[in-house]
Each structure stands twice: as structure tokens, then as C-alpha cells.
C-alpha positions, 0 to 999 in steps of 0.5 A, a space after each residue: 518497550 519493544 514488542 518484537 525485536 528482529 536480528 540478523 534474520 537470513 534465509 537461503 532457498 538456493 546458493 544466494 540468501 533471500 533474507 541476510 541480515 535483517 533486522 529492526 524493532 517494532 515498538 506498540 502502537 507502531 503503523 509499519 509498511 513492508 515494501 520492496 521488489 517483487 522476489 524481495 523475500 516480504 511473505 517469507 520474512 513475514 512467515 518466519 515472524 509468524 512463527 510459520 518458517 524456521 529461519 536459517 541464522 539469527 533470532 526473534 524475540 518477543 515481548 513476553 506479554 505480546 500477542 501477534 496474530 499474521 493474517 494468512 494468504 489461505 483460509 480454511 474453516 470448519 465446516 458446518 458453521 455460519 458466517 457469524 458462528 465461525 466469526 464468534 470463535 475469533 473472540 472465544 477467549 474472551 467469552 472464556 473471561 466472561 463465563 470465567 467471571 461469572 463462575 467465580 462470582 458464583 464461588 464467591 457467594 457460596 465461600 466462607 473461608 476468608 483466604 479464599 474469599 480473598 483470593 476469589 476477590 482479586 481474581 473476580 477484580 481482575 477478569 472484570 478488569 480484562 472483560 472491561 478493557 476488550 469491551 466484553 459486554 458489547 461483542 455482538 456490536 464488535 462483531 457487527 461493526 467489523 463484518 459490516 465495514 468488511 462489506 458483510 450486509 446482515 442478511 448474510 450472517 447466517 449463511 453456511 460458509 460453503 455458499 461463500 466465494 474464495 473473496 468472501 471467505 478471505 474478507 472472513 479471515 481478515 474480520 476474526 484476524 482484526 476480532 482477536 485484536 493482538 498486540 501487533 498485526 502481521 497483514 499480508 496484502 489485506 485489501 486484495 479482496 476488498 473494494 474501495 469502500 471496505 478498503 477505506 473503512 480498513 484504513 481508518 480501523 487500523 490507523 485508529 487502533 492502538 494495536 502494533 500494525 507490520 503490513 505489506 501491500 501494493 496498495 500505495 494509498 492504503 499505505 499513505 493512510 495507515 503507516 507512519 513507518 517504512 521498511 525497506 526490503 531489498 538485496 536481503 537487508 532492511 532499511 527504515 525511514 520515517 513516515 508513510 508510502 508517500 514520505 519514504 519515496 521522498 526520502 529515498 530518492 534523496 538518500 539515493 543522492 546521498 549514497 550515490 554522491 559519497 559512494 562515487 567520492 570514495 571510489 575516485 579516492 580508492 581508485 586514485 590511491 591504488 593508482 599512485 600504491 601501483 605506480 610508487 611501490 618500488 620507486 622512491 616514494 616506496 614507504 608512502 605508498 605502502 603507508 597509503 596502502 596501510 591506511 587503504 586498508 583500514 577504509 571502512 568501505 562505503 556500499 553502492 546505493 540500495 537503488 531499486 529501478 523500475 523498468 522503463 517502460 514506454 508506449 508508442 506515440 499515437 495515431 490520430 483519431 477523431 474528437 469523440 473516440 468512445 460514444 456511449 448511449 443508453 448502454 445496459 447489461 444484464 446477466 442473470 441481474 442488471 449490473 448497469 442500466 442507461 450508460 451516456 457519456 463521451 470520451 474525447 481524444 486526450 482524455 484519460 477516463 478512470 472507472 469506480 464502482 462497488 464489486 458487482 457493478 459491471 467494471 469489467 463487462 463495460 469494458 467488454 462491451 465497449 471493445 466488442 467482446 460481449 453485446 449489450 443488453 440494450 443501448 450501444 458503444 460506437 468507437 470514433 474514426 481512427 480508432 485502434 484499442 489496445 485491450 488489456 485482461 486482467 485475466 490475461 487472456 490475450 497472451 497464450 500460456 504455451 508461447 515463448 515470451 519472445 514471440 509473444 511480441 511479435 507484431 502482426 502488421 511489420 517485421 520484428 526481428 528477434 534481437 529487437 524483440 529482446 530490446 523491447 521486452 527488455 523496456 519492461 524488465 523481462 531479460 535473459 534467459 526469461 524471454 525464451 520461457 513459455 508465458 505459462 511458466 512466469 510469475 504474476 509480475 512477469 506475465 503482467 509485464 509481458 501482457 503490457 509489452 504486447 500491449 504496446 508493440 501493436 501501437 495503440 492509439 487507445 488503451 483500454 485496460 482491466 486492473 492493470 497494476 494487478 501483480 505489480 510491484 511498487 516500482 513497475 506501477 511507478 513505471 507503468 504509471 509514467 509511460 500511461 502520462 507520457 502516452 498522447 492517445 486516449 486511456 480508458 481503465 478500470 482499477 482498485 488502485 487509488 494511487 493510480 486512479 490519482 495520477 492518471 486519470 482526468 475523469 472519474 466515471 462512478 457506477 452504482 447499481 441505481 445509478 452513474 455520475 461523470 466527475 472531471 477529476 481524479 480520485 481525490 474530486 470523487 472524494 470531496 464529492 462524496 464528502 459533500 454529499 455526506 455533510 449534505 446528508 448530515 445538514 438535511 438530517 439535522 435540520 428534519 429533526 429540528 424541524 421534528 423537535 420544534 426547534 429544541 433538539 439538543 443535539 442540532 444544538 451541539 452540531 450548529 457552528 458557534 457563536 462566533 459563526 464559525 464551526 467547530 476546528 479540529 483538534 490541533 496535532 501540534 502545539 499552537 505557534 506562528 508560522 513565521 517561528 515555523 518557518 523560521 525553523 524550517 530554513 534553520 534545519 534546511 541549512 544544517 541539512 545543506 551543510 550536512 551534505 557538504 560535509 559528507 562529500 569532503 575527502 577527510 569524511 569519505 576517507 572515513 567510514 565511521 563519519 560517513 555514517 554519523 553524516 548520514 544519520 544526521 541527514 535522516 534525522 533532519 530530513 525527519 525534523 523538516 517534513 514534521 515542521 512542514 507538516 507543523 507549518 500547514 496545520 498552522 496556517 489553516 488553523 491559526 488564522 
């Protein structure tokens, strides 16, 4: 069954198209993230599926029964309701059912004709049906569990919907999106108002759904733990690969490789025919050349690699400083409410410090505070020696909105003559006829990219950054992340970007609002961390109510670990065989995936655009198989031991 079948979508809003020629199917059940460049074309093309844009050519087709539900970027609401009353109407149709069932309940007492009584019947079997499968009876615990996981707490349920921030609001739209549970999902950067934790709880709702879910996001974890499905969107057309964030990064740059290598083959074969078609046109060898022409022209000509490149971004080597760069004693904030009290920690030179916490917790005054932009309410932040901060907004403050791009990287301590200053900015993707633009007039991306390249001409030998990844595409944070681990100075930063936070730091400073703990590690250490907690938690609560239940508690009973000793495994995903078979298997498809790209290189294939294609698609599929058997091969080797 095909939920929503996409062909030939183009859309123009100048001379070139921004969409031309998309096209794919999305199946139920499907998880797919949308991914491509900034100015790709990701929020028209969802609009155009939603029902919001009219494209210019082609169709899109519905499954007849589907339901598809976008979850739009502006959330207006009625005025004069709740929280929780503007959350029950995500659910009116089926309340409808309910109030529907009881009436014709009430027909069916009353009814004496036969027929009628029969068709009341059948109708009455089938609301029941429909009000059972959306779990009709239990909708106040819906409506619960969603707002809850969306970071809504009880007591603001029935606060009127004009004391609630734009962040809310938004959290709002996406509970009555996830309420009216469609058949497929169109999700348009979802997490960008939430947190980690309503962030995480989003993922683990939609993985688990049954429903159709179409998502575009910069949001790489989230990605990896949602999609198993990715679309690539770029110069107007889409291609699809197999799995999640993380697995369509592998596969393209191999695909790149691929296309580069057949392209590059192909291209040498065209230039040397033409060559020898120019040279023995008129000469002896008259009829072969216009034989090879013939067959030149016959050549189903190979594309140039859809490769999408990241600017190359760079930061200057750094400066010396002392052992201890940022000391941190007793530090506490407090506006009209504390946001952090009794902060102590050492950040030493070379060390990368990521911050986490809920929203509310002070993130970005604590960055403040220690770069000396706000005082503190108590304690103190002292740089070390040597010290020079590099300090990036996420607001963006520090590069002016009436200046030209171009002087916006203009030094304060040597010449920068305005040639170099091109070259530089264009190691952060701003070129042409941009950089004589005044900054208030680029994009999100752009300025963000701008603020960076301010950034990094004044040489730093400590970054402090506030959401740096903010308004970046896949591509540029790839970047960003690059020249931040090939940097050799200090990083202290604050982001919701757990890609990120995984890739750079070294130490995790978590802040609460009781309380903040130091972890050497990443995203993953504050992880498993929480984790133990969670298990520690779960161990002391079962072992109170046994104590409680003098020992007979049943369900302690049903959590202890088995006879054996050993707890309970998991369910396996894939059926039970020895690893060796496994990987067995796995040197048979990597060399048929070997001799697949030999293939695709030899003269007969690249001479040949039909066997191009067959070659490709043949790697694809095995690239499939050999990340699924790796996948099959780790799920044994824990679980079959």
C-alpha cells in the first residue's frame, strides 16, 4: 500500500526551479527524514504535500482512506481557551464518535422495525470498533501523556492561551498535531522549541507510532533515532537511501565515490572519442569516426556527483594560555528567580566543555557571566593568563545589521586588506556578490556563518559559544564541527545539538535548578549516567516495596533476574544465528559489493547508461544488506552468548 505517491513535483520562484522533478512514495508505517542544503526547497516541498502550495508540473496522490496532518512553523488559536481546551479540540472527531455511538445506542432501545434495527446494529458494532482502536474511553490520559512529554506540568493546564510564550504556543501546535494521530506525519523542524528531554520523549513517540512519519530537521541525533528512511534533497531532485541520519552519511559519501569514479570514466571515453571523431572526420578513418559519432550519440550520458560540500571552515592556531583558563567559584545568578546557585569547576587548557540543562536553568547567563557581560549575584568567574575569548551570540549581537559583510571581518589588531577579507569569508561559504551585502539583509545561515568568520579572524585562544549550530545546515555543522576538533585552544559552549555535544566536547557540565554535576565525557557519558540513575531509582523503589509487602510482592517478584541469575534479555530483532554464518555472509556481500564496483568502472559499462544504472542499483542494495547483517552480527554476539 502507498500512502502518498509523489511524481514529477517542480516549482519555480524565479527563472531556475527550486523543486524539478521530485519524486518518491512513502509506504505506512514509514519513519523518513528530509534532508538537503539550506535553500534546497525542504519547507516548499513540504507545503506543496500539505496542501498549502500549488506546485507548477506534476501530481500527488493520496491513498484514499489516508489522513495527513503538517505541522505548521505559525500557530494561531482561538482566543479565550485553555491550555488543555484548545488541546481537546485536537481530538473532536472522535469525541464526535463517542457522542455518535451513544445516540444511536439510544435509537436502538427505542427501534421496533427490524431493518432498522439492523442497520442501527452494524453502525452502532462499527463506532464501538473505531472508538476502541483510537482508545476513545481513555483520551484525558492521551491528552496527559502528550502535553506532559511536551514539557507541559499540570498546573499549567488551564492557563488561558494569551499568557503563554511563542515556545509554548508552538509545543501547543505539535501536542494537537501528535492528538489527531494521521496516517502520516509532515513534521517541519519539530524539536526547535523543545529541550533535550521533551526532545527525547518526541523521539521515542514517534519511533514507536505505527503512524507514517515525513520530518525535516537539523537535528542529527533526532534523526538517527527516528528515521529509517532518508531523502535527499538537492539541485531539485531526491534520492533515497536506506536507514537513518548516521547511515545515509555513509552511503553517500560511498555513493559519491561511485558516481565520481563512473562519471570521471565516462567523461575520459567521451573526451578521447570526440578527439579521435574531430581528428579522422575527413581522413581515412572517415566512416569510423562517424560510426563512433553515431554511437556517441547514443551514450545515455552519466550525471556529475550530487556532491553537497560544506564550507571549510578554519580557526587560527592558538595562543598559549595558562593551565587553568576559566575558574569558576561559588557562582550564583539570580534574576527575579534563581537560575543557578554554588557553581565550582576548572576548565583547563585543551579541554572542550559542553553545557546541559532544562530551558530556565541559566545556560546562556552563565556564559555571560563568565565572559563579563552580566555580574554575579554571588561568587565569582576569573579568566587565567593569556586569555583571549571569542564570544559567539546566538542572538548575534556582535556583528552590526547596517555593516557590509565584508568589513564585518575586518580585524582590530592588523591590516586585512579587502581581497584577503573575501578569501576568508569565503572559508565559510559567504561569496560573491553577498559579501558587499549589509548583514541585516542575509538569511539565519548566512549571518550565523558571518558571525563565525568574525569569530575566527580575531584569533582566539578560547571559544565561548551560545548555540552555535543554530540556523546551520547539515553540511556547515559538519564543518563547524571539524575546525572546533581540529582547533588547539579551549571550547566552552552551550547547545541542544546532541550530535554536537558528541563530537566535541570532552566534559559535560549539567545544570539543574537544585543542583550541577561535572562528567568527563560526552552526550552519551551524561546518558548512561542518567541511565544508572534511572535503574538505581527503579532497584531502591522495588526493594522498599518488597520490604513494604514483607517480601511477597509480586510484581518485585516479576522484576528479579531469573533463575539462572542472569536478568531478563531483550527481544531479538532478527532471528537467532551464529556469528560466524553472520559473518560468513558479510565477506560474501562485501565481495560481491567489491566486484560490483569493478564492474561499474570497466569501458563496455561506462559506455553503456542502462548498465550504469543496474551496477548502481545493485551497489545500493548491497550496501543495504551489509549494514543490516552488521547490524544482525552485533545483536548476536551480545545476545547469543
Amino acid at each position: 500500500m502507498i500512502l502518498l505517491d509523489v511524481q514529477q513535483i517542480v516549482k519555480h520562484f524565479g527563472p531556475d526551479p527550486v523543486l524539478d522533478g521530485v519524486t518518491f512514495e512513502v509506504r505506512p508505517g514509514e519513519k523518513i527524514g528530509l534532508v538537503g542544503p539550506n535553500g534546497a526547497g525542504k519547507s516548499t516541498l513540504m507545503k506543496i504535500l500539505a496542501g498549502q502550495m500549488e506546485p507548477d508540473a506534476g501530481q500527488i496522490v493520496m491513498h484514499k482512506t489516508a489522513r495527513i496532518d503538517y505541522l505548521e512553523q505559525q500557530p494561531t488559536f482561538e482566543p479565550g481557551r485553555t491550555l488543555w481546551e484548545e488541546a481537546v479540540t485536537a481530538l473532536e472527531p472522535i469525541t464526535a464518535l463517542v457522542k455518535e455511538a451513544e445516540t444511536v445506542a439510544e435509537r436502538l432501545a427505542a427501534v421496533r422495525d427490524d431493518a432498522e434495527h439492523a442497520k442501527l446494529a452494524a453502525r452502532y458494532d462499527f463506532l464501538q470498533h473505531e472508538i476502541q482502536r483510537h482508545d476513545a474511553y481513555n483520551l484525558d490520559y492521551k491528552i496527559e501523556r502528550v502535553l506532559n512529554g511536551l514539557g507541559f506540568l499540570p498546573d499549567a493546564y488551564q492557563r488561558p492561551l494569551g499568557v503563554l510564550s511563542g515556545g509554548q504556543l508552538n509545543r501547543l501546535l505539535l501536542a494537537k498535531t501528535l492528538l489527531r494521530e494521521p496516517d502520516l506525519l509532515l513534521l517541519d523542524e519539530p524539536s526547535n522549541h523543545l529541550d533535550i528531554e521533551a526532545t527525547q520523549w518526541l523521539e521515542g513517540f514517534l519511533a514507536s507510532s505505527d503512524q507514517a512519519v515525513l520530518v525535516v530537521s537539523h537535528d542529527r541525533y533526532f534523526l538517527d533515532k527516528v528515521t529509517n528512511r532518508t531523502l535527499e534533497l538537492f539541485r531539485g531532485t531526491v534520492d533515497s537511501f536506506v536507514g537513518n541520519f548516521s547511515a545515509y552519511w555513509m552511503q553517500k559519501e560511498e555513493r559519491v565515490k561511485v558516481q565520481a569514479r563512473t562519471f570521471e570514466k565516462q567523461q575520459e571515453f567521451i573526451a578521447k572519442t570526440e578527439d579521435f571523431i574531430r581528428k579522422n572526420f575527413y581522413g581515412q578513418k572517415s566512416a569510423q569516426a562517424k560510426d563512433r559519432e553515431k554511437k556517441l550519440e547514443r551514450v545515455e550520458r552519466i550525471e556529475a556527483p550530487r556532491e553537497i560540500h560544506g564550507p571549510p571552515m578554519s580557526f587560527a592556531p592558538a595562543s598559549r594560555t595558562g593551565d587553568i583558563v576559566v575558574r569558576v567559584e561559588h557562582l550564583s545568578k539570580a534574576f527575579d528567580r534563581p537560575l543557578f546557585k554554588g557553581l565550582t569547576f576548572d576548565i583547563l587548557r585543551g579541554e572542550r566543555w559542553g553545557i546541559l540543562g532544562p530551558n530556565g536553568t541559566g545556560k546562556t547567563t552563565l556564559l555571560k557571566v563568565i565572559v563579563g557581560k552580566l555580574p554575579p549575584s554571588e561568587g565569582r568567574a576569573v579568566l587565567g593568563t593569556g586569555v583571549k575569548v571569542g564570544y559567539y551570540d546566538q542572538l548575534l549581537q556582535g556583528i552590526a545589521d547596517d555593516e557590509q559583510v565584508v568589513e564585518t571581518v575586518r580585524p582590530s589588531f592588523k591590516e586585512f586588506n579587502e581581497p584577503q577579507r573575501r578569501d576568508f569569508l569565503a572559508k565559510f561559504g559567504l561569496t560573491g556578490d553577498i559579501v558587499f551585502q549589509q548583514v541585516g539583509s542575509l538569511s539565519g545561515g548566512e549571518r550565523s556563518r558571518a558571525a563565525l568568520a568574525r569569530l575566527s579572524v580575531e584569533e582566539p585562544n578560547v571559544l565561548i559559544l551560545d548555540e552555535p549550530t543554530n540556523h546551520l545546515d547539515l553540511w556547515a555543522c559538519d564543518s563547524l564541527e571539524n575546525a572546533i576538533r581540529a582547533f588547539d585552544g579551549t571550547v566552552l559552549f552551550v547547545s541542544h545539538d546532541r550530535y554536537f555535544l558528541n563530537r566535541i566536547c570532552d566534559h559535560v557540565l549539567v545544570v539543574e535548578p537544585d543542583r550541577f554535576r561535572v562528567l568527563e565525557g560526552n552526550y552519551e557519558t551524561y546518558l548512561d549516567m542518567v541511565r544508572r540513575r534511572q535503574e538505581e531509582d527503579a532497584e531502591l523503589a522495588r526493594a522498599a516495596a518488597e520490604r513494604k509487602s514483607g517480601g511477597n510482592n509480586k510484581a518485585s517478584t516479576a522484576a528479579k533476574p531469573t533463575d539462572d541469575g542472569k536478568k531478563e534479555r531483550r527481544k531479538r530483532k532478527f532471528p537467532y544465528r551464529k556469528t560466524a554464518d553472520i559473518e560468513a555472509d558479510i565477506q560474501e556481500h562485501e565481495a560481491k559489493l567489491e566486484a560490483a564496483h569493478a564492474r561499474l568502472i570497466l569501458p563496455d559499462t561506462v559506455r553503456d547508461g542502462r548498465l550504469v544504472k543496474q551496477c548502481q542499483a545493485e551497489i545500493e542494495t548491497l550496501q543495504a544488506s551489509i549494514a543490516q547483517l552488521y547490524e544482525h552480527w552485533e545483536e548476536a554476539a551480545e545476545m547469543n552468548a
